[in-house]
C-alpha positions, 0 to 999 in steps of 0.5 A: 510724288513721282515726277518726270524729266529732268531732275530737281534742285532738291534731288541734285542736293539729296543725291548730293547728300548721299553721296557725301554720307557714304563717303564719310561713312567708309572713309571714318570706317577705313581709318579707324573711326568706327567699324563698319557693318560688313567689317564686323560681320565678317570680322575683318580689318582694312588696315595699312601694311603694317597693321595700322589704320589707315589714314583719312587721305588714303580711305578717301582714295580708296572710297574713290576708286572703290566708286571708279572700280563700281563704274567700270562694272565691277573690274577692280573688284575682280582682281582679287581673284587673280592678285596674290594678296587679294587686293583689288583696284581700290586696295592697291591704289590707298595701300590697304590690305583686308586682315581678318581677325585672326592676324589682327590678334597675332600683330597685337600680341606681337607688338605688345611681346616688343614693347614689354621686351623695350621695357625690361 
């Protein structure tokens, strides 16, 4: 039923609902829970400087200023375009970087090269 004015209990608390599924959704993607669906299509990674998940702490605030940079009509998105890495607002400010497959395989093959050379 269509309804009109002010918004209901209920639609506060589905809005409400939303909100927290999509956060929980990237922020477990982020870290390393489960991949998300651009993330496999595109085949790439967000991970920390060195190749590792990031933590849940810095995916929350990366989700959040994701949300921020959406708000502000898509500036922090923008930066991308000029910053040298590639990284916009919510890259930045969670100390995330997007690796594509491809580096994720050389950092792979590269740490086990070091862990088989600690071996020896």
């Amino acid at each position: 039923m269509l309804t009109t004015g002010a918004p209901t209990c209920t639609e506060d608390v589905i809005a409400g609902a939303v909100f927290v599924v999509t956060a929980a959704y990237f922020v477990a993607s982020w870290s390393g829970g489960v991949q998300a669906i651009g993330i496999r299509v595109w085949r790439t990674h967000v991970a920390t400087a060195d190749g590792c998940a990031l933590p849940w702490p810095q995916s929350l605030l990366r989700f959040a200023i994701a949300l921020l940079s959406s708000l502000a009509l898509g500036l922090g998105f923008l930066l991308f375009l000029v910053d040298r890495e590639r990284r916009g607002w919510h890259d930045l400010a969670g100390g995330s970087h997007t690796l594509r497959a491809i580096w994720l395989i050389l950092i792979s093959s590269s740490l086990r090269r070091l862990q088989l050379r600690r071996l020896q």
